[in-house]
C-alpha positions in Angstrom: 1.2 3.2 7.2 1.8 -0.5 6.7 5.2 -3.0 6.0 2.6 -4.9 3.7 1.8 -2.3 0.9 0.0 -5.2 -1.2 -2.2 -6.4 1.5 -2.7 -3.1 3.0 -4.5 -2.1 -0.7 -6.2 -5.4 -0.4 -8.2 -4.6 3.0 -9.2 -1.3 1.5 -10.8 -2.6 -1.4 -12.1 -5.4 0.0 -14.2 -3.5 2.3 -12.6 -4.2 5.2 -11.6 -1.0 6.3 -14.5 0.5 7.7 -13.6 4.5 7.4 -12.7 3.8 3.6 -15.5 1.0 2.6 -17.9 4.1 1.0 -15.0 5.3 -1.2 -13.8 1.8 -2.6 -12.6 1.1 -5.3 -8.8 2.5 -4.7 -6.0 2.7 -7.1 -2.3 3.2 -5.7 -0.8 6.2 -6.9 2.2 7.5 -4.8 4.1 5.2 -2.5 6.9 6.8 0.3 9.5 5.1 2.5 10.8 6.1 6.0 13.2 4.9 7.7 11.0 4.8 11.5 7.7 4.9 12.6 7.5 8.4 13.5 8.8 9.9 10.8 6.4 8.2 8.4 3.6 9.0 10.9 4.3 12.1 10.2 4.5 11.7 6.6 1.1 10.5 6.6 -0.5 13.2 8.5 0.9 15.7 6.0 -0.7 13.6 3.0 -3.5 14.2 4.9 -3.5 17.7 5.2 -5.2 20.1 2.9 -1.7 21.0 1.2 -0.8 17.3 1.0 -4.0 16.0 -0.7 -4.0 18.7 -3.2 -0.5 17.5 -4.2 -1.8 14.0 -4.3 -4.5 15.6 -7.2 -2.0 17.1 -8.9 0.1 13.6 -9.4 -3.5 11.8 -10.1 -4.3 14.1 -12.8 -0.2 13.7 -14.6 
């Protein structure tokens, strides 16, 4: 979750996210408002999930 998409990418691929500096290079390839913090929290656990990754495949691969 961020309010700065650009620099958010930015950190990743710079290596200065420590949890995702192995997998680097990243490439953006869905994006998702919400209108509060909780609700895109929760968003982002379900992108997380098993059934929400496999749906992020699925849109990698189109």
């Amino acid at each position: 979750m961020t309010t700065d998409l650009e620099a958010r990418i930015a950190r990743h691929n710079s290596g200065r996210e420590k949890t995702t500096k192995p997998y680097r290079p990243f490439e953006l390839i869905f994006t998702e408002r919400c209108e509060n913090w909780a609700k895109g929290r929760k968003r982002e656990k379900y992108w997380k999930s098993g059934v929400g990754k496999e749906q992020l495949r699925k849109l990698k691969n189109n």
